[in-house]
Residue frames as a rotation matrix with the C-alpha (Angstrom) as fourth column:
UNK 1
0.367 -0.726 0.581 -115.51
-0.929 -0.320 0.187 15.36
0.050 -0.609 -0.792 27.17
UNK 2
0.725 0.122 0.678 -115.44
-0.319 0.932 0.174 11.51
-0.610 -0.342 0.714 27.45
UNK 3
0.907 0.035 0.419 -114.55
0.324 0.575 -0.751 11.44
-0.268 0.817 0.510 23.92
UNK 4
0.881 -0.452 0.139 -111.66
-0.139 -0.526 -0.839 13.39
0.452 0.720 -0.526 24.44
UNK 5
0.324 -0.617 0.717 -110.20
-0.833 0.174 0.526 12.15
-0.449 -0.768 -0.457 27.41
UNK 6
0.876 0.242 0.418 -110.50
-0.084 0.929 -0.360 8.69
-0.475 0.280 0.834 25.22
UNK 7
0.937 -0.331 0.114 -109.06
0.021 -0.273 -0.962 10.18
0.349 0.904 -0.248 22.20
UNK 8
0.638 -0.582 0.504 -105.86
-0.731 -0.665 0.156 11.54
0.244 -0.468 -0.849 24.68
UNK 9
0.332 -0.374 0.866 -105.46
-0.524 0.690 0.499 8.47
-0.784 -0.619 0.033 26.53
UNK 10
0.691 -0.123 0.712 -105.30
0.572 0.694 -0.436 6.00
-0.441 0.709 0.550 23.22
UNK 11
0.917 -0.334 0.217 -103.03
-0.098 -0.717 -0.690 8.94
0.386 0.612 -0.690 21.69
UNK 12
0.197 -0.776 0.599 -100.40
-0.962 -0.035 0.271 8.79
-0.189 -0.629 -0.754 24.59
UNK 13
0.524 -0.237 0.818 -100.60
-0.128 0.928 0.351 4.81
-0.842 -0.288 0.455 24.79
UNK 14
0.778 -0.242 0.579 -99.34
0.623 0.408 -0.667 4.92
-0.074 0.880 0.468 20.44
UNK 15
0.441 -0.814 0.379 -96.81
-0.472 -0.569 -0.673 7.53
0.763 0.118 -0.635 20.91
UNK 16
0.632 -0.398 0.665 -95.39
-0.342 0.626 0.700 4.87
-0.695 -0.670 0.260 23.78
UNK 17
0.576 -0.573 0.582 -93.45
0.280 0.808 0.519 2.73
-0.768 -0.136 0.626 21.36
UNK 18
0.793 -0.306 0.527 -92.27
0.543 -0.038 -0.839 4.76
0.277 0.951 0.136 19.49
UNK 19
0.684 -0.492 0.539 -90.33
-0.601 -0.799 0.034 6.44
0.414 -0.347 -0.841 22.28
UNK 20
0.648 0.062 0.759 -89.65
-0.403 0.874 0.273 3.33
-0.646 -0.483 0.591 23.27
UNK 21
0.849 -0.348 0.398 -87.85
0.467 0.143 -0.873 2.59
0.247 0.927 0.284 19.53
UNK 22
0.603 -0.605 0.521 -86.12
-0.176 -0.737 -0.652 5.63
0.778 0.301 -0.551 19.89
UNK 23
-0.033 -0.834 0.551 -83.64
-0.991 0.100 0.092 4.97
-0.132 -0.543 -0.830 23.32
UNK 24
0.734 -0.350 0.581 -83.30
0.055 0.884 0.463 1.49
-0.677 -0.308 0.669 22.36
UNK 25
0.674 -0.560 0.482 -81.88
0.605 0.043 -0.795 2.54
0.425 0.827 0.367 19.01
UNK 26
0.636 -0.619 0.461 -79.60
-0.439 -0.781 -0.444 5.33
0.635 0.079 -0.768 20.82
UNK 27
0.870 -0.085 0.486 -78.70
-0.256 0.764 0.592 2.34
-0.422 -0.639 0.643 23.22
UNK 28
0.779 -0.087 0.620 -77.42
0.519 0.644 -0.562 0.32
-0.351 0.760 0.547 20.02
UNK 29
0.754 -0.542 0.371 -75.55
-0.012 -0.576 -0.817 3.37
0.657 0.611 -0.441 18.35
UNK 30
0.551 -0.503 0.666 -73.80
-0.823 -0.462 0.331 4.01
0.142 -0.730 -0.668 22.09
UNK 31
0.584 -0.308 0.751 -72.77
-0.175 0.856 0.487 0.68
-0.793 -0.416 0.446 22.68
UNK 32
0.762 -0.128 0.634 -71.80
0.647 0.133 -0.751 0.32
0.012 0.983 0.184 18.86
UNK 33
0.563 -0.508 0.652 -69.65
-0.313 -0.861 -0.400 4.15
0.765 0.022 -0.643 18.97
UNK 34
0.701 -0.421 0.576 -68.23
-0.577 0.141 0.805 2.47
-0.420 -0.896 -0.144 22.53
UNK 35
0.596 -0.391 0.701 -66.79
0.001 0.874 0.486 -0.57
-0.803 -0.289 0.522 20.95
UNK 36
0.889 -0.008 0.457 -65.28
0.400 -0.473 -0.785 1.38
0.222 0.881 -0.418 17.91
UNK 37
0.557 -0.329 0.762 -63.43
-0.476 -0.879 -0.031 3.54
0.680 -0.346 -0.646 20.17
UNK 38
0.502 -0.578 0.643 -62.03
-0.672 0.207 0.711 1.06
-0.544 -0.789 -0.285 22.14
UNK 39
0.609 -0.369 0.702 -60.94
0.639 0.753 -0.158 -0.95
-0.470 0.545 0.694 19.08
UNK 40
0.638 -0.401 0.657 -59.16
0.180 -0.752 -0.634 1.86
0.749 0.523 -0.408 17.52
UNK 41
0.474 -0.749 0.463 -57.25
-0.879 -0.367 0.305 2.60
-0.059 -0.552 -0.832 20.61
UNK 42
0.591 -0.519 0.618 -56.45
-0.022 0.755 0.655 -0.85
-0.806 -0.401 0.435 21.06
UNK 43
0.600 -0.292 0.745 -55.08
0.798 0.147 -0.584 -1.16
0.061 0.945 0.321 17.38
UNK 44
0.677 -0.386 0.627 -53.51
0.068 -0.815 -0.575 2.03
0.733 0.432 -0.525 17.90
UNK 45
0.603 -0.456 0.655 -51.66
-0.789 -0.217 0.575 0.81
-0.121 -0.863 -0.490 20.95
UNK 46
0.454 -0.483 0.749 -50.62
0.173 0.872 0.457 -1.95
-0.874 -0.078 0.480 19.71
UNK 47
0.810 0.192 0.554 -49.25
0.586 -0.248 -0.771 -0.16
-0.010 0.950 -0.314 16.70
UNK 48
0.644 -0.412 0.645 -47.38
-0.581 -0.811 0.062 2.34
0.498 -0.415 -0.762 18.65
UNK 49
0.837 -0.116 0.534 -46.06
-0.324 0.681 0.657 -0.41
-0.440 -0.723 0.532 20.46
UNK 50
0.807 -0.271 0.526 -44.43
0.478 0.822 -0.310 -1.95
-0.348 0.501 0.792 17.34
UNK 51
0.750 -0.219 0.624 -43.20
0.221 -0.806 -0.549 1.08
0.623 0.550 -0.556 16.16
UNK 52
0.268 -0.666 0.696 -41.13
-0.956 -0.271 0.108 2.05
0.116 -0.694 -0.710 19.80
UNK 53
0.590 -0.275 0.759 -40.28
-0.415 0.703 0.577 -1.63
-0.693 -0.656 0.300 20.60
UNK 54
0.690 -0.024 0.723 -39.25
0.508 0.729 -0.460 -3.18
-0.516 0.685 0.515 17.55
UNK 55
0.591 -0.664 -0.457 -35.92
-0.471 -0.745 0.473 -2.69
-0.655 -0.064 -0.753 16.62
UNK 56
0.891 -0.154 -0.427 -34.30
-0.360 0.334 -0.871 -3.63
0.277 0.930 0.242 13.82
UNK 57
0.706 -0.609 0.361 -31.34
0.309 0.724 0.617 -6.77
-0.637 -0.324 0.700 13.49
UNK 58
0.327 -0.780 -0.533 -28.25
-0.782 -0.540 0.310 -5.55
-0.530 0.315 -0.787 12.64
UNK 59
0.987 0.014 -0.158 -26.73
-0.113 0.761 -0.639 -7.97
0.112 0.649 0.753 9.50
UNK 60
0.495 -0.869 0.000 -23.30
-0.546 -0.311 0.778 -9.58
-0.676 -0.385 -0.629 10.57
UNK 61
0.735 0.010 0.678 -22.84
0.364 0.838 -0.407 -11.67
-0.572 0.546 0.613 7.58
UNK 62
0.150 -0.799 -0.582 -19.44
-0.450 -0.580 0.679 -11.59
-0.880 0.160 -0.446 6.08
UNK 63
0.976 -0.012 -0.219 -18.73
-0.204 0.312 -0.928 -12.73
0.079 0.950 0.302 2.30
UNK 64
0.340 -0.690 0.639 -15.47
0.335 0.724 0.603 -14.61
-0.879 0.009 0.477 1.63
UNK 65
0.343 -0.466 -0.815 -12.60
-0.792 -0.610 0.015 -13.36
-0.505 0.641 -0.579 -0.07
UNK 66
0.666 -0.430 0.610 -11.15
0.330 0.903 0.276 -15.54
-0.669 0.018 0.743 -2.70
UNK 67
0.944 -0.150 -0.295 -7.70
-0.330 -0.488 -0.808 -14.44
-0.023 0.860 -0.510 -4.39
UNK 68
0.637 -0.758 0.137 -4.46
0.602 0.601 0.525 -15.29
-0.481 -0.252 0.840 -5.32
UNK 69
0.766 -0.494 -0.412 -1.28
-0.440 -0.869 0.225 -13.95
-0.469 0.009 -0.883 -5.69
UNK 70
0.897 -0.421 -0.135 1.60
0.252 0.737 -0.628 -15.43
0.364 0.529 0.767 -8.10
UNK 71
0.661 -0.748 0.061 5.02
-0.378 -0.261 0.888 -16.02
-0.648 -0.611 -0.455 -6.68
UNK 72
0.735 -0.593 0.328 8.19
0.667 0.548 -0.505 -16.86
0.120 0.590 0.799 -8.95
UNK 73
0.138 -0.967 -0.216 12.03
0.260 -0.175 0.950 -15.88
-0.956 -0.187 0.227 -9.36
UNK 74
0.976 0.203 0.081 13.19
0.103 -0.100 -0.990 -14.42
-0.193 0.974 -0.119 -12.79
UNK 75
-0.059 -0.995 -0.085 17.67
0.067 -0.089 0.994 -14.31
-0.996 0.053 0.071 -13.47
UNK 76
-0.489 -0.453 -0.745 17.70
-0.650 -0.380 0.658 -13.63
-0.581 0.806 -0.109 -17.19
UNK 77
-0.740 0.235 -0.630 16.76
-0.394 0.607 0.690 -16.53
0.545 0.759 -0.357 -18.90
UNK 78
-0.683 0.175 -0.709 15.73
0.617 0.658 -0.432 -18.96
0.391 -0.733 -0.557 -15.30
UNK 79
0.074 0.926 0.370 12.17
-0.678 -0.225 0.700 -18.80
0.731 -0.303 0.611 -14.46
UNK 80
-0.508 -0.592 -0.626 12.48
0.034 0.712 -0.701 -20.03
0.861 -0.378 -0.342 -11.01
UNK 81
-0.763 0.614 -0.200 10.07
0.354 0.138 -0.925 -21.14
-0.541 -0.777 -0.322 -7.40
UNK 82
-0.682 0.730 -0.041 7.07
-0.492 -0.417 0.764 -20.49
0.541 0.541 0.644 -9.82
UNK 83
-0.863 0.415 -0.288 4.22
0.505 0.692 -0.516 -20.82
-0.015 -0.591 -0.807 -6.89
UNK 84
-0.358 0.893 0.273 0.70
0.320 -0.157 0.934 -19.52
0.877 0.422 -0.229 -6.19
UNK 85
-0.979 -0.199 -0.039 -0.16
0.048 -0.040 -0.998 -17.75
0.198 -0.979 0.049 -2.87
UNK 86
-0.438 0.897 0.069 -3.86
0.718 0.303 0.626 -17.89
0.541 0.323 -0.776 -1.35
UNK 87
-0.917 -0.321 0.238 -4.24
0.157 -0.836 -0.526 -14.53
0.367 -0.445 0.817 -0.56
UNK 88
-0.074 0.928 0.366 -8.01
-0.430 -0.361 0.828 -14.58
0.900 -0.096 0.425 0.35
UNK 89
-0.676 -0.562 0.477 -9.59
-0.670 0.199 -0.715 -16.20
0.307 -0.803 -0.511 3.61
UNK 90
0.411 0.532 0.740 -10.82
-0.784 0.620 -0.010 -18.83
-0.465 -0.576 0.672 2.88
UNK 91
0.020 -0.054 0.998 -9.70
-0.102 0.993 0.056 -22.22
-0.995 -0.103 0.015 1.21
UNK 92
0.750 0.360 -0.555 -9.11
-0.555 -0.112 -0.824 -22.56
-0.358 0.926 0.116 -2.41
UNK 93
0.440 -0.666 0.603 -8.45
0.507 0.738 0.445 -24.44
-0.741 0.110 0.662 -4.85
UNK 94
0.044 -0.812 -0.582 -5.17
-0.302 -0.566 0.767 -23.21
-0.952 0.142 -0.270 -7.22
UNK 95
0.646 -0.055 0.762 -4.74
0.611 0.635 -0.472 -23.35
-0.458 0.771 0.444 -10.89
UNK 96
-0.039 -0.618 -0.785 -2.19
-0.165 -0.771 0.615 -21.81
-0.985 0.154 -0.072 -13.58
UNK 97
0.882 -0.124 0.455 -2.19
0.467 0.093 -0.879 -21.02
0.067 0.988 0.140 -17.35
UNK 98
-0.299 -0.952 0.058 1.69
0.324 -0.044 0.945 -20.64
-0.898 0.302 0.321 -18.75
UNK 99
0.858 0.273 0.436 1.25
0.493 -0.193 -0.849 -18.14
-0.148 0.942 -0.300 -21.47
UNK 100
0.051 -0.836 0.547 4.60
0.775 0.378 0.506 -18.12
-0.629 0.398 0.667 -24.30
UNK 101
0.685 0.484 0.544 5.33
0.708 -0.267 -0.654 -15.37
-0.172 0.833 -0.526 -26.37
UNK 102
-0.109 -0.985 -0.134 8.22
0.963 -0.072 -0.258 -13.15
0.245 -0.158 0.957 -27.84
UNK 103
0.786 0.063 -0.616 9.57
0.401 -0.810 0.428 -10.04
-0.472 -0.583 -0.662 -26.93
UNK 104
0.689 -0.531 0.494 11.83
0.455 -0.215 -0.864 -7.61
0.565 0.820 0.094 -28.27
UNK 105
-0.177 -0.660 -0.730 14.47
0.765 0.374 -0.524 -5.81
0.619 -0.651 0.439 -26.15
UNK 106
-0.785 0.373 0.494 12.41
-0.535 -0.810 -0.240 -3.25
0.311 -0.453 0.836 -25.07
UNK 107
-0.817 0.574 0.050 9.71
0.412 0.642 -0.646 -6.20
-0.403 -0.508 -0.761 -23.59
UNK 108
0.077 0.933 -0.351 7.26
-0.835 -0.131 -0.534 -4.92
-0.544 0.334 0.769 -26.31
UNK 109
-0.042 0.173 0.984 5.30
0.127 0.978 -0.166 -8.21
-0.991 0.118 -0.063 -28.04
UNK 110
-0.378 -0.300 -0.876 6.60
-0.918 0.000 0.396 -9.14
-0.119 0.954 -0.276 -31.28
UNK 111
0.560 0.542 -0.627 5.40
-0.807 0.530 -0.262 -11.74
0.190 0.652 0.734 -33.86
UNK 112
-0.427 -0.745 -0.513 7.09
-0.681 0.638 -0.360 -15.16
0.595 0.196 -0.780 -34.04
UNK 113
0.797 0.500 -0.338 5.65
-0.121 0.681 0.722 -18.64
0.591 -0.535 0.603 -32.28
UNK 114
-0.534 -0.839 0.107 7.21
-0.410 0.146 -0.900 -19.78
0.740 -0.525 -0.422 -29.05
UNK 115
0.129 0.257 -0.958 6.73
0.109 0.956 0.272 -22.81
0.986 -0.139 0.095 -27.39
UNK 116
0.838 -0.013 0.546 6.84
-0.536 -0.203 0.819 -23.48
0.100 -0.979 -0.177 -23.38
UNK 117
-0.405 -0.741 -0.535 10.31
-0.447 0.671 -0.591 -25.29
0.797 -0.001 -0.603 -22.57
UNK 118
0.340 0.520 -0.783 9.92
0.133 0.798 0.588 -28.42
0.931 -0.304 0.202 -20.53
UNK 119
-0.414 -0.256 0.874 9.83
-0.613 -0.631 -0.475 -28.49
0.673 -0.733 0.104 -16.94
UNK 120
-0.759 -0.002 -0.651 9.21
0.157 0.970 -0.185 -30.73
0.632 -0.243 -0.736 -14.09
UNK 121
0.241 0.911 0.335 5.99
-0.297 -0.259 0.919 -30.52
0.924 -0.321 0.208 -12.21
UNK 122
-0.657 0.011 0.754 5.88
-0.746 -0.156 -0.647 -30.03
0.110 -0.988 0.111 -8.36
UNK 123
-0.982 0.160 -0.103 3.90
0.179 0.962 -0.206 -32.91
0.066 -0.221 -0.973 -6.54
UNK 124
-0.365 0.897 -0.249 -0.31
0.834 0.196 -0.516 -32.70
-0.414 -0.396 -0.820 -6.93
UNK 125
-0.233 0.252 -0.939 0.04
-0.342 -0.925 -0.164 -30.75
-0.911 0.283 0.302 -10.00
UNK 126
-0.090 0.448 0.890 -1.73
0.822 0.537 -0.188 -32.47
-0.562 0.715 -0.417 -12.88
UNK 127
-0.774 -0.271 -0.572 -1.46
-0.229 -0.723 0.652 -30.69
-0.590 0.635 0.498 -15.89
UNK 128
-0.395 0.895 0.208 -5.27
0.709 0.440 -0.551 -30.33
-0.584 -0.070 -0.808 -17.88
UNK 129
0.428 0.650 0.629 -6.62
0.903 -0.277 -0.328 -29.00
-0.039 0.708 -0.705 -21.09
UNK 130
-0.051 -0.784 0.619 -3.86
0.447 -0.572 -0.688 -26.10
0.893 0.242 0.379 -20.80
UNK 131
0.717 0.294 0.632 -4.44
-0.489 -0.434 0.757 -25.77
0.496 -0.852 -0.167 -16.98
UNK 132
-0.270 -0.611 -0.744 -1.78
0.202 0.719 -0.665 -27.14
0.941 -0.330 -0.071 -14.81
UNK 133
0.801 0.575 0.167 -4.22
-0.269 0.095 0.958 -27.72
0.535 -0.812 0.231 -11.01
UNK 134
-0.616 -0.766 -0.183 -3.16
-0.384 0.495 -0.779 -28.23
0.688 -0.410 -0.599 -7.99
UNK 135
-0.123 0.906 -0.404 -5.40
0.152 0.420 0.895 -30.89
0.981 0.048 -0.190 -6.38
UNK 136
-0.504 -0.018 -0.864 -5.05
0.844 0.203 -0.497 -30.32
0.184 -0.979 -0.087 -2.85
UNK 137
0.547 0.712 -0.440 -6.70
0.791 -0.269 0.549 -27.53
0.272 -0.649 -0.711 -0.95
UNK 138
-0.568 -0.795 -0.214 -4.69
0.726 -0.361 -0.586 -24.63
0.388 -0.488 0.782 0.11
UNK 139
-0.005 0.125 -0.992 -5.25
0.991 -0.134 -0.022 -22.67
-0.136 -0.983 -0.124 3.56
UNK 140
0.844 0.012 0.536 -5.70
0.087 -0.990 -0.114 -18.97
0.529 0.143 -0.836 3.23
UNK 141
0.832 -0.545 0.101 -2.41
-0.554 -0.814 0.173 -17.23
-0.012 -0.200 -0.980 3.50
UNK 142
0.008 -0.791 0.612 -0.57
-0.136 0.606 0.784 -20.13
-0.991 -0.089 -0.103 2.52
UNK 143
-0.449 -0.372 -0.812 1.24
-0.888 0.286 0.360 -21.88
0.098 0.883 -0.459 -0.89
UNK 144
0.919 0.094 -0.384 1.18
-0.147 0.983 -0.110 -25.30
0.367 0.158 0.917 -2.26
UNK 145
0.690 -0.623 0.369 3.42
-0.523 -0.077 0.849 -27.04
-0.501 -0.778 -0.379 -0.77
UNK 146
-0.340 -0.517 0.785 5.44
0.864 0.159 0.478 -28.13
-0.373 0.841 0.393 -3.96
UNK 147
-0.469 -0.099 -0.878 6.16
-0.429 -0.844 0.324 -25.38
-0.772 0.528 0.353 -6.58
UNK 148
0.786 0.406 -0.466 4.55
-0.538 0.078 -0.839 -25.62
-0.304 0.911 0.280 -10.10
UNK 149
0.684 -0.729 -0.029 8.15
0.381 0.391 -0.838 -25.85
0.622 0.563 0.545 -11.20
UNK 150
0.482 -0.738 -0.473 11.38
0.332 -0.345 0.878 -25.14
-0.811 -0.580 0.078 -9.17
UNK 151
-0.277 -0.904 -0.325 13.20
0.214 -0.387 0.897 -24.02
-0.937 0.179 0.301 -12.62
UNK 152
0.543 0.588 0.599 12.23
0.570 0.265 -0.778 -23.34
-0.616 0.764 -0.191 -16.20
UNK 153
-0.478 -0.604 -0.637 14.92
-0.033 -0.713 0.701 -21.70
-0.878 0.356 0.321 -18.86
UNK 154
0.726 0.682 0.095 13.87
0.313 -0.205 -0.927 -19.54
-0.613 0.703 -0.362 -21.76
UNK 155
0.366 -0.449 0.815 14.99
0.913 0.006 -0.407 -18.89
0.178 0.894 0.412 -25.05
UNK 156
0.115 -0.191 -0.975 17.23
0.586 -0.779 0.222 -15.99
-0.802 -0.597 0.022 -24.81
UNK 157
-0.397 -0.187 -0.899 17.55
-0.487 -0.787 0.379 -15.49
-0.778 0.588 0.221 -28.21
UNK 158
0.681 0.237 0.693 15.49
0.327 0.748 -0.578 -16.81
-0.655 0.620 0.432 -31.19
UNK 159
-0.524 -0.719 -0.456 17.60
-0.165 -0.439 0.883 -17.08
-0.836 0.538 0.111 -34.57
UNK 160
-0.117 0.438 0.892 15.42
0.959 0.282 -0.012 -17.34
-0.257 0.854 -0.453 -37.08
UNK 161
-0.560 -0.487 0.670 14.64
0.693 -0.718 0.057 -14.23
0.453 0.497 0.740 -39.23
UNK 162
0.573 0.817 0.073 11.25
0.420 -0.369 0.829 -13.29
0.704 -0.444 -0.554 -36.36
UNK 163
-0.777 -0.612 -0.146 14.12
0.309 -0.168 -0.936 -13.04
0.549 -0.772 0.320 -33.40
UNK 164
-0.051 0.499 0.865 13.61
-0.714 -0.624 0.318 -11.85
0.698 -0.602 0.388 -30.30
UNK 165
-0.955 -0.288 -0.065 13.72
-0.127 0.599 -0.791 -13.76
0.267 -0.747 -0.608 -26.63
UNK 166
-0.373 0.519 -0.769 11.19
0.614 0.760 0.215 -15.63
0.695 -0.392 -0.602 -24.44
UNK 167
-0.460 0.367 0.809 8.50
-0.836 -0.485 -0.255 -14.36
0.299 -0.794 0.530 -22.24
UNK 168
-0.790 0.055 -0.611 6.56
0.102 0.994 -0.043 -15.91
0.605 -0.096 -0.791 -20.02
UNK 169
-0.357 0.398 0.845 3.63
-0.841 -0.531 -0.105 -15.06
0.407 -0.748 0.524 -18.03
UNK 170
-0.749 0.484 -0.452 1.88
0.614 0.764 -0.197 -17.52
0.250 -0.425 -0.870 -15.00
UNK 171
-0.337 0.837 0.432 -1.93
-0.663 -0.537 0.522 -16.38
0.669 -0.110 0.735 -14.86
UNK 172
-0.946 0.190 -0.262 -3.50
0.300 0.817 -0.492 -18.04
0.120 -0.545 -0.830 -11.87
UNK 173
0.314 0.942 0.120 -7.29
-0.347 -0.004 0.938 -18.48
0.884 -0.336 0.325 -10.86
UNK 174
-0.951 0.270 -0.154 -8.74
0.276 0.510 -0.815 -19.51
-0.141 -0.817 -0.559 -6.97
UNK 175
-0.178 0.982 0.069 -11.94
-0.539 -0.156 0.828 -20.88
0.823 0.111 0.556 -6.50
UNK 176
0.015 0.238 0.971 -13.09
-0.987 -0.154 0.053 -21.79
0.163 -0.959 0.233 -3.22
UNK 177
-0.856 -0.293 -0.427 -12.94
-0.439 0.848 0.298 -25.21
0.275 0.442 -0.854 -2.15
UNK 178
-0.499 0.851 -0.164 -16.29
0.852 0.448 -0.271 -25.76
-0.157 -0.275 -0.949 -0.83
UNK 179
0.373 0.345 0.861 -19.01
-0.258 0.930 -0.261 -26.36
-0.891 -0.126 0.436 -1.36
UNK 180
-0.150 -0.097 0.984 -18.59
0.552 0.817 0.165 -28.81
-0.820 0.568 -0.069 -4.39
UNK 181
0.617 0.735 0.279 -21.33
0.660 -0.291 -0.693 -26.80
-0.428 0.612 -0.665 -6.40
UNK 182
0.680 0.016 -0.733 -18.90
-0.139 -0.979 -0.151 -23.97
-0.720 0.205 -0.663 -7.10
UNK 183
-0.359 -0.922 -0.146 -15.52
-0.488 0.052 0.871 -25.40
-0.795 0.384 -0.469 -8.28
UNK 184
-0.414 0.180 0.892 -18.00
0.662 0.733 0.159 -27.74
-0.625 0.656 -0.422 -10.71
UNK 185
0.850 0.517 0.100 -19.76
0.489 -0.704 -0.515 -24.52
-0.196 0.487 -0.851 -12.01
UNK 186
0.654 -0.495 -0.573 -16.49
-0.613 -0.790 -0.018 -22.42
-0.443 0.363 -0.819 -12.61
UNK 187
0.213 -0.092 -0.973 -14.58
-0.949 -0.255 -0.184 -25.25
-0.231 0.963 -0.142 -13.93
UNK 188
0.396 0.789 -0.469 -16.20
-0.847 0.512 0.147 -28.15
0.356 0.339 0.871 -14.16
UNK 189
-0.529 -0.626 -0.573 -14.08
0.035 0.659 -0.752 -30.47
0.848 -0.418 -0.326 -12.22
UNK 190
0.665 0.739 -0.108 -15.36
-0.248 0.356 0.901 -32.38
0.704 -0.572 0.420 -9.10
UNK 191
-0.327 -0.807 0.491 -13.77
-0.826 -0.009 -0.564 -32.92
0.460 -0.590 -0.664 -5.82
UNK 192
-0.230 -0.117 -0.966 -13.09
0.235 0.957 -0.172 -36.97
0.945 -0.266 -0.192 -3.72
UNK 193
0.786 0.617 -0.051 -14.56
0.050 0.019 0.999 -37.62
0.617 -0.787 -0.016 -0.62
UNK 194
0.071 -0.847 -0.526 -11.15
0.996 0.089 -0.009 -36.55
0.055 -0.524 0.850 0.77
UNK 195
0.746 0.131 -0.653 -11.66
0.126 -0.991 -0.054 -32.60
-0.654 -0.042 -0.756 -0.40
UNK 196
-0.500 -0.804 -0.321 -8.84
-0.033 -0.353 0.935 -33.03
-0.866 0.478 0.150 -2.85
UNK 197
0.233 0.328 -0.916 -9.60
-0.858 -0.374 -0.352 -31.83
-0.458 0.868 0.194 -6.61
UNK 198
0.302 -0.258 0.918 -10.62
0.552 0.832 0.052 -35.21
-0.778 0.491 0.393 -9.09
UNK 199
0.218 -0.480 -0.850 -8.35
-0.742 -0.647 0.175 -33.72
-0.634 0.592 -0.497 -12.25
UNK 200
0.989 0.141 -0.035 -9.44
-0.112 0.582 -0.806 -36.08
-0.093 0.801 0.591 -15.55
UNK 201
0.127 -0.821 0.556 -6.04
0.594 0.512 0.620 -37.79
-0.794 0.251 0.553 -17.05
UNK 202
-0.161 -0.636 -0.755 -4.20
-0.495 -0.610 0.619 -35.28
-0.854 0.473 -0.217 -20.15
UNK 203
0.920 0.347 0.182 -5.65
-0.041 0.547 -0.836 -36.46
-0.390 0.762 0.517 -23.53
């Protein structure tokens, strides 16, 4: 009997730590499964949050128009108030190509050369590699304030054996006047610490 009460007692005292193991580990797991669960919500509230609060910034950012509109008078022969309007809204700066060429009397293009006739240049127009610039600035919805030309008369008739009469077209460009970077990238020309267009001297 001794020997079994022994046996019992020493039997109970080694099956102690192992119960003893066991609720510390379910401790651990609980505490572990606790702080899981409360990180997930938090993350998931503060998710949800972002989602209902966070509203998106409306873009007001407007692009600049830049265009132009040619103005001129035509009486038979008398090209006349040949100007340049800045129809866009912002600043630009103004150029024109004068392109020559004949016409029959139905205004369809016929062979034969044909020269520009001469013509006086409006002030702070500078005439450049077949461009003819105007260096100043002009204001959206405004002109230069000098025509190209106030008058120019064409050939109404050629006599040679090509005939036919004088056209004329004025092709204008605008390019913004700021910043610098643009008017030197579209056409290569650089602007004075005044804002007015530097326009090289006419080989």
């Amino acid at each position: 009997m001794y020997k079994g009460k022994y046996e019992d007692k020493h039997r109970e005292e080694a099956a102690a730590p192992a119960n003893e193991k066991t609720l510390r580990t379910g401790r651990v797991t609980a505490i572990v499964m606790a702080t899981v669960l409360l990180l997930a919500l938090a993350i998931g509230g503060t998710v949800a949050w972002l989602s209902t609060e966070s509203a998106p910034i409306t873009n007001t950012f407007t692009p600049s128009k830049v265009a132009c509109e040619v103005q001129e008078e035509f009486n038979g022969t008398v090209k006349s108030d040949v100007n340049v309007k800045n129809t866009g809204d912002i600043a630009a700066f103004i150029r024109v190509k004068l392109v020559t060429y004949r016409t029959n009397d139905k205004g369809e293009h016929i062979g034969g050369t044909a020269e520009l006739p001469s013509f006086t240049r409006g002030a702070n127009w500078v005439e450049y590699k077949g461009y003819y610039y105007y260096t100043l600035p002009v204001a959206a919805g405004s002109t230069p304030v000098t025509n190209l030309t106030d008058s120019m008369t064409l050939v109404g008739s050629y006599g040679d054996t090509d005939g036919g009469k004088q056209a004329i077209d004025v092709m204008a460009e605008a390019i913004q006047s700021v910043p610098e970077a643009a008017v030197k990238a579209a056409w290569g020309l650089s602007i004075d610490t005044n804002g007015n267009l530097i326009v090289p001297p006419q080989n």
